[in-house]
KEKE-3310 file (N, C-alpha, C; in steps of 0.2 Angstrom, whole numbers, plus 5000, padded with zeros to 4 digits):
npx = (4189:4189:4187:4199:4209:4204:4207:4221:4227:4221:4229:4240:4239:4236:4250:4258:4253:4257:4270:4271:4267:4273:4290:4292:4296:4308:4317:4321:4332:4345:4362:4378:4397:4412:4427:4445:4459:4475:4486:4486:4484:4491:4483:4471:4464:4462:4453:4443:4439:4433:4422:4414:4414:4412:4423:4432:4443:4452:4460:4470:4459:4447:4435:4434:4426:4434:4435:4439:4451:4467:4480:4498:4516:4515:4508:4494:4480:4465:4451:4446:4433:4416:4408:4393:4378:4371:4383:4390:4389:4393:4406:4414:4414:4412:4425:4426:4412:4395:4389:4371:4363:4350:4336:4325:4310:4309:4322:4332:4348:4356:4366:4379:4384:4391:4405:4421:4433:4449:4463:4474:4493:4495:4507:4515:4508:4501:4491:4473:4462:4446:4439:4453:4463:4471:4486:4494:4506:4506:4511:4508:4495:4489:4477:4463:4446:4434:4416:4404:4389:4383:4376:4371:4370:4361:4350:4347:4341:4328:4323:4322:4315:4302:4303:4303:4289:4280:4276:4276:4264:4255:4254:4251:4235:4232:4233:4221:4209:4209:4208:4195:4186:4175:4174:4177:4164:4163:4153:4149:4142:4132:4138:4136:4136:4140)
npy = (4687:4700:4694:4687:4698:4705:4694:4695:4707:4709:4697:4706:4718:4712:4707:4719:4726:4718:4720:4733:4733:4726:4731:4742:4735:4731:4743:4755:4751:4751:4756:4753:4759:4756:4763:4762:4763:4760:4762:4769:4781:4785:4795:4797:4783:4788:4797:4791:4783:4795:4800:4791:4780:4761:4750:4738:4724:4715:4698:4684:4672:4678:4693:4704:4716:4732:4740:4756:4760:4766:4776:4773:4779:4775:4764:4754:4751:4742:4733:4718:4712:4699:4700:4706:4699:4705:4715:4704:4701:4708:4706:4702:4709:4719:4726:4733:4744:4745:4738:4729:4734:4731:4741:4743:4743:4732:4725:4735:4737:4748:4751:4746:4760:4765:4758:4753:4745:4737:4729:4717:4711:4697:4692:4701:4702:4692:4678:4684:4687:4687:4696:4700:4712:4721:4725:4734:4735:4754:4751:4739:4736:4733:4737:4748:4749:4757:4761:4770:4777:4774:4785:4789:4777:4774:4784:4783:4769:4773:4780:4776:4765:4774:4784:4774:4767:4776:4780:4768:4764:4776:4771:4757:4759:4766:4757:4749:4758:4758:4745:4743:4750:4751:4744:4752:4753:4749:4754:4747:4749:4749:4744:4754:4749:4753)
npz = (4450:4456:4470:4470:4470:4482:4494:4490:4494:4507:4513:4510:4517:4530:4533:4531:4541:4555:4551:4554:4568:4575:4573:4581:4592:4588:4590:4600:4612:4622:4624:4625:4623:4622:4629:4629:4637:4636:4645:4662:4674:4691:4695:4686:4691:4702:4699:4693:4705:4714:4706:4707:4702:4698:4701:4695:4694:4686:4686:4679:4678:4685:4691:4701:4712:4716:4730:4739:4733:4735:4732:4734:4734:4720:4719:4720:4731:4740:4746:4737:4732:4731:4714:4711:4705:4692:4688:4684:4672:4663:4662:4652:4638:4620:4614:4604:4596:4596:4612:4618:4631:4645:4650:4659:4670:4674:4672:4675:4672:4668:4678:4672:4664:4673:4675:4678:4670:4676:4669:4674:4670:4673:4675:4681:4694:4707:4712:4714:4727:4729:4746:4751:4754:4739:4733:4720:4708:4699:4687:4682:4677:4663:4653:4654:4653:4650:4652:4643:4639:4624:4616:4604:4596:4603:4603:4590:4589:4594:4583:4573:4571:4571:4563:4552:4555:4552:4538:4535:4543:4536:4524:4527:4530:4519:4510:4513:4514:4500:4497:4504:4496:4484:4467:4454:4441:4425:4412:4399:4388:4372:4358:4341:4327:4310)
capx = (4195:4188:4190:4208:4210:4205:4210:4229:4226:4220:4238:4248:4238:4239:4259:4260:4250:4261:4277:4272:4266:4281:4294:4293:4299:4314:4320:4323:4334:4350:4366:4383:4401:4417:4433:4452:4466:4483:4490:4481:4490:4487:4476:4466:4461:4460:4448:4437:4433:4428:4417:4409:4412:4412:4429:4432:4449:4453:4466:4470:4451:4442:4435:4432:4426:4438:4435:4442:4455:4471:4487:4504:4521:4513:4502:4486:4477:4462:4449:4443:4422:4415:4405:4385:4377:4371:4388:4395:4385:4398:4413:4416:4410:4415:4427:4421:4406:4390:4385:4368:4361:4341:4333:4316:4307:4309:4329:4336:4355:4359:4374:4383:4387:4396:4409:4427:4437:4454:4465:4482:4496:4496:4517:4519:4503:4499:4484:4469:4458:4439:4442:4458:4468:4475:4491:4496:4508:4501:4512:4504:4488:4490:4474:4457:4441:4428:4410:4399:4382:4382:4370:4371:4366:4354:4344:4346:4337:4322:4321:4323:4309:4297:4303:4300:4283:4274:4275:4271:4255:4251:4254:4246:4230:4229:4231:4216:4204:4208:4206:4188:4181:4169:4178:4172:4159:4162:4146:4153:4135:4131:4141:4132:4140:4132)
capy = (4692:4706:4690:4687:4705:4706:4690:4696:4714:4707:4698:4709:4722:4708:4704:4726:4728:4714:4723:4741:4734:4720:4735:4746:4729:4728:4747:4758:4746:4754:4753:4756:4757:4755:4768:4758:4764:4756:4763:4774:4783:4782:4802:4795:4780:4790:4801:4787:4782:4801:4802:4786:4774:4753:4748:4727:4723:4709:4696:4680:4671:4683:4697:4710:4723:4734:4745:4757:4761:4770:4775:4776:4776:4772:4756:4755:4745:4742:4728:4715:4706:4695:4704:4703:4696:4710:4717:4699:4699:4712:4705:4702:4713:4718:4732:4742:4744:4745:4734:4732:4731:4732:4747:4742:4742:4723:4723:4740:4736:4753:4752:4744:4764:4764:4751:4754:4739:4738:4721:4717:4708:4691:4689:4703:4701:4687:4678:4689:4685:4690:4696:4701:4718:4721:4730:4731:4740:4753:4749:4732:4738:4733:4740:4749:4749:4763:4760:4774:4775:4776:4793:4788:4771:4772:4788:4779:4763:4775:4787:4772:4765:4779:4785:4769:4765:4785:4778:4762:4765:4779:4765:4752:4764:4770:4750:4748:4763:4757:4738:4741:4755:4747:4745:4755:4748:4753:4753:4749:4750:4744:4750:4755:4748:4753)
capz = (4450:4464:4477:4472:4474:4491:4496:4491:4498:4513:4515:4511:4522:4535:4534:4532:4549:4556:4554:4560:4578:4580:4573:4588:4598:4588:4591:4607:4615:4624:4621:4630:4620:4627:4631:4630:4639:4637:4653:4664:4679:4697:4694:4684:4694:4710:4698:4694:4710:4716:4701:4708:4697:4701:4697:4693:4693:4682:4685:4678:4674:4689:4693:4710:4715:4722:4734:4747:4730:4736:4729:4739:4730:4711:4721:4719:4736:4741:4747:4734:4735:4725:4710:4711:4698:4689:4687:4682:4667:4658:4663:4644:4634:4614:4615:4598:4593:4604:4616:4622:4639:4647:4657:4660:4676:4679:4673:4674:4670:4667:4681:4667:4662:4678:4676:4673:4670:4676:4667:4677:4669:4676:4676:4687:4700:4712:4711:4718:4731:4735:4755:4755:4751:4736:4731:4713:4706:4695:4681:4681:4676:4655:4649:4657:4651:4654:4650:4641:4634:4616:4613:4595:4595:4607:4599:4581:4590:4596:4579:4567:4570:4574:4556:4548:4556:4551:4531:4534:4545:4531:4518:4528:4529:4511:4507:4518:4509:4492:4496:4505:4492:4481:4462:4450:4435:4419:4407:4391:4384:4367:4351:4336:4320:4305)
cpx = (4195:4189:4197:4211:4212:4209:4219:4230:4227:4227:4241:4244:4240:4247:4260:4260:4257:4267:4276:4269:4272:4287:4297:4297:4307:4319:4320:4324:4341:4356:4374:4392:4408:4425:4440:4456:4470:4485:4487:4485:4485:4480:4473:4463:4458:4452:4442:4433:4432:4424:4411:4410:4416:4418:4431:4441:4446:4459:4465:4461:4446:4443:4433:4430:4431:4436:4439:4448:4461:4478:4493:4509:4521:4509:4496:4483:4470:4457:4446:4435:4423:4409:4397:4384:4376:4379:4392:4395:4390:4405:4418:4412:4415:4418:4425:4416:4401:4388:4376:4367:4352:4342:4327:4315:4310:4318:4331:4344:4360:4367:4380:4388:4391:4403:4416:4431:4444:4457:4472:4485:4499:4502:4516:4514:4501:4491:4481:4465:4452:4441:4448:4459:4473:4480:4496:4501:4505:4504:4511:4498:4489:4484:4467:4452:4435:4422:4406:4394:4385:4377:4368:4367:4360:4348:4343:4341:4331:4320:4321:4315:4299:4295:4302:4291:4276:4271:4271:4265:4251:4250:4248:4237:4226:4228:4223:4208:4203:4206:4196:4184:4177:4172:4174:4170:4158:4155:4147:4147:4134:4135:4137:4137:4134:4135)
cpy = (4696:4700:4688:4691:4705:4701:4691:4704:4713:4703:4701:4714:4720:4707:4712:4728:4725:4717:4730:4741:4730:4727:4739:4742:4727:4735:4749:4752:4753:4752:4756:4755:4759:4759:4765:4762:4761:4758:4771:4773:4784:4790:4799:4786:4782:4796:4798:4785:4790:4804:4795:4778:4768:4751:4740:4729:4714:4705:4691:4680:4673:4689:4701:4716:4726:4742:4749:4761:4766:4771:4781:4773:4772:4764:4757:4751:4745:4734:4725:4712:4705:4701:4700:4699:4700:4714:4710:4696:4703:4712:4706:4706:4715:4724:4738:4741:4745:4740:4735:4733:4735:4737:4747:4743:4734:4721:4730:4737:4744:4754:4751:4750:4767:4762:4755:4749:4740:4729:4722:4713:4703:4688:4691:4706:4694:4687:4683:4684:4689:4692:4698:4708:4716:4726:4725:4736:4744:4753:4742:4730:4738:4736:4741:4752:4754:4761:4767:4774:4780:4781:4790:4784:4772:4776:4785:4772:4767:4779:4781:4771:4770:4784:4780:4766:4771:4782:4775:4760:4769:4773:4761:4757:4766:4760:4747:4752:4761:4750:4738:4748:4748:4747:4746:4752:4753:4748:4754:4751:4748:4749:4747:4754:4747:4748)
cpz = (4456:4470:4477:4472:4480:4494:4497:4495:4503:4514:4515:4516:4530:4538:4536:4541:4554:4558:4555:4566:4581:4579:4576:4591:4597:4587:4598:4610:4617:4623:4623:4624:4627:4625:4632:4632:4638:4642:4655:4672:4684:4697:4695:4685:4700:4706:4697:4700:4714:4710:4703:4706:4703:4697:4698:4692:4692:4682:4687:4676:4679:4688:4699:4706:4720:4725:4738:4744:4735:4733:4733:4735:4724:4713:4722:4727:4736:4743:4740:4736:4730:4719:4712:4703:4693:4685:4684:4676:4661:4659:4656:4640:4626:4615:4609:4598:4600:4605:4621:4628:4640:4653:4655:4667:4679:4678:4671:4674:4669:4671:4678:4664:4667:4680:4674:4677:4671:4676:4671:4673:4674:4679:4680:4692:4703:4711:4716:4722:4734:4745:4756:4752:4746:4734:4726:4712:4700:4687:4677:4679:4668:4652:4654:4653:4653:4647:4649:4639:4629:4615:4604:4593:4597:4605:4594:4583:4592:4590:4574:4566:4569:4566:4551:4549:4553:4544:4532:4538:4540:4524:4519:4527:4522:4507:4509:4515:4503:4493:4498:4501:4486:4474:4458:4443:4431:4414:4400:4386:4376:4361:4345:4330:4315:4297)
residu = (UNK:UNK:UNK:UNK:UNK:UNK:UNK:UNK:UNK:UNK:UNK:UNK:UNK:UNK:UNK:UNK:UNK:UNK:UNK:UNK:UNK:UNK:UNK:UNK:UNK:UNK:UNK:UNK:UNK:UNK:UNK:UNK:UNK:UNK:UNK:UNK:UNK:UNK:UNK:UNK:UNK:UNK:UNK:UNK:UNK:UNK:UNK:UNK:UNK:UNK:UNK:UNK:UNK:UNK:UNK:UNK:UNK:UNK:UNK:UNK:UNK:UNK:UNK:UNK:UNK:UNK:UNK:UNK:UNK:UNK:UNK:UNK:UNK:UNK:UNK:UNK:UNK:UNK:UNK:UNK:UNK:UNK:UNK:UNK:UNK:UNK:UNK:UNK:UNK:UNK:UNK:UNK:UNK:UNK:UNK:UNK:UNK:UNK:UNK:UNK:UNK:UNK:UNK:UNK:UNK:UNK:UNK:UNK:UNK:UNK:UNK:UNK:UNK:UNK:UNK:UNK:UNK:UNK:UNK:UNK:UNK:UNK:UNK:UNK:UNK:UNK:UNK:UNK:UNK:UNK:UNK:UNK:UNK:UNK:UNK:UNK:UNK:UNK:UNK:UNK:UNK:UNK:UNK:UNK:UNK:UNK:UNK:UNK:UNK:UNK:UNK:UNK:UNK:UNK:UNK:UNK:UNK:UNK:UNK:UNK:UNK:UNK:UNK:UNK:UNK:UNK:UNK:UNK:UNK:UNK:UNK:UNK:UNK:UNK:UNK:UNK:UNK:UNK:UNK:UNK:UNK:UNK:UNK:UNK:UNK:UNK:UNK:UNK:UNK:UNK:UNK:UNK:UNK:UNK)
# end
């Protein structure tokens, strides 16, 4: 019976251990959500790009980078390029909710919180072209997309764990103490019937 004890302890201490070192692996992950505009005025495109941001224009089944932004009489211009790869990876992305993305040393992605996506209505824009200048009207501009890091997700993926692993290393531990203590022997001793 004491070897089927340990035996079972020893699994389950084993499967226990198991998930509070893989655990870590499946939290602190990063996570960016996503800002919709329905229609968004020449300001606040001229304000995106003096804040920085990498602006994608989207039309028809591409995407650009456009550069150089300008707006003259409600038209937006600017140069178009091709998009690198990094940036080509969030062309699509889920408008609710959060999305992830990697920021490590070997794949930071972080520029992702950078992005702000502008879609054109295909009727009333001419197909685009990498290399060339484009002028859009900016009533043509059906919906933009601004990229944020999620704070909320991305804490809750660094605290979840870090709260779930403190139990379950104190658990796994006290399972660890009781299974290698020695079990106690009781001394029934002789009973006197008289």
């Amino acid at each position: 019976m004491k070897s089927y004890f340990l035996t079972g302890t020893y699994k389950a201490v084993s499967a226990l251990m198991a998930l509070i070192f893989l655990s870590p692996f499946q939290g602190c992950m990063f996570y960016y959500k996503v800002q919709t505009l329905n229609k968004v005025t020449p300001q606040e495109i001229m304000k995106f790009d003096s804040l920085g941001k990498y602006l994608v224009l989207h039309s028809s089944d591409s995407a650009y980078h456009l550069t150089y932004p300008a707006i003259n009489d409600n038209t937006l211009s600017g140069d178009l390029s091709v998009l690198p790869d990094v940036r080509r990876k969030y062309i699509t992305t889920k408008s609710h909710g959060a999305n992830r993305y990697k920021n490590t040393k070997e794949h930071d992605e972080s520029c992702v919180l950078n992005e702000v996506h502008l879609y054109v209505n295909d009727s009333l824009v001419p197909k685009q072209h990498a290399g060339k200048t484009s002028q859009i009207s900016c009533s043509a501009i059906q919906k933009t997309e601004i990229y944020q890091k999620d704070k909320r997700k991305t804490t809750a993926s660094w605290l979840v764990p870090a709260l779930v692993c403190i139990p379950l290393i104190g658990a796994g531990v006290l399972i660890i103490i009781i299974a290698s203590s020695p079990a106690p022997e009781f001394n029934m001793g002789t009973l006197d019937v008289d």
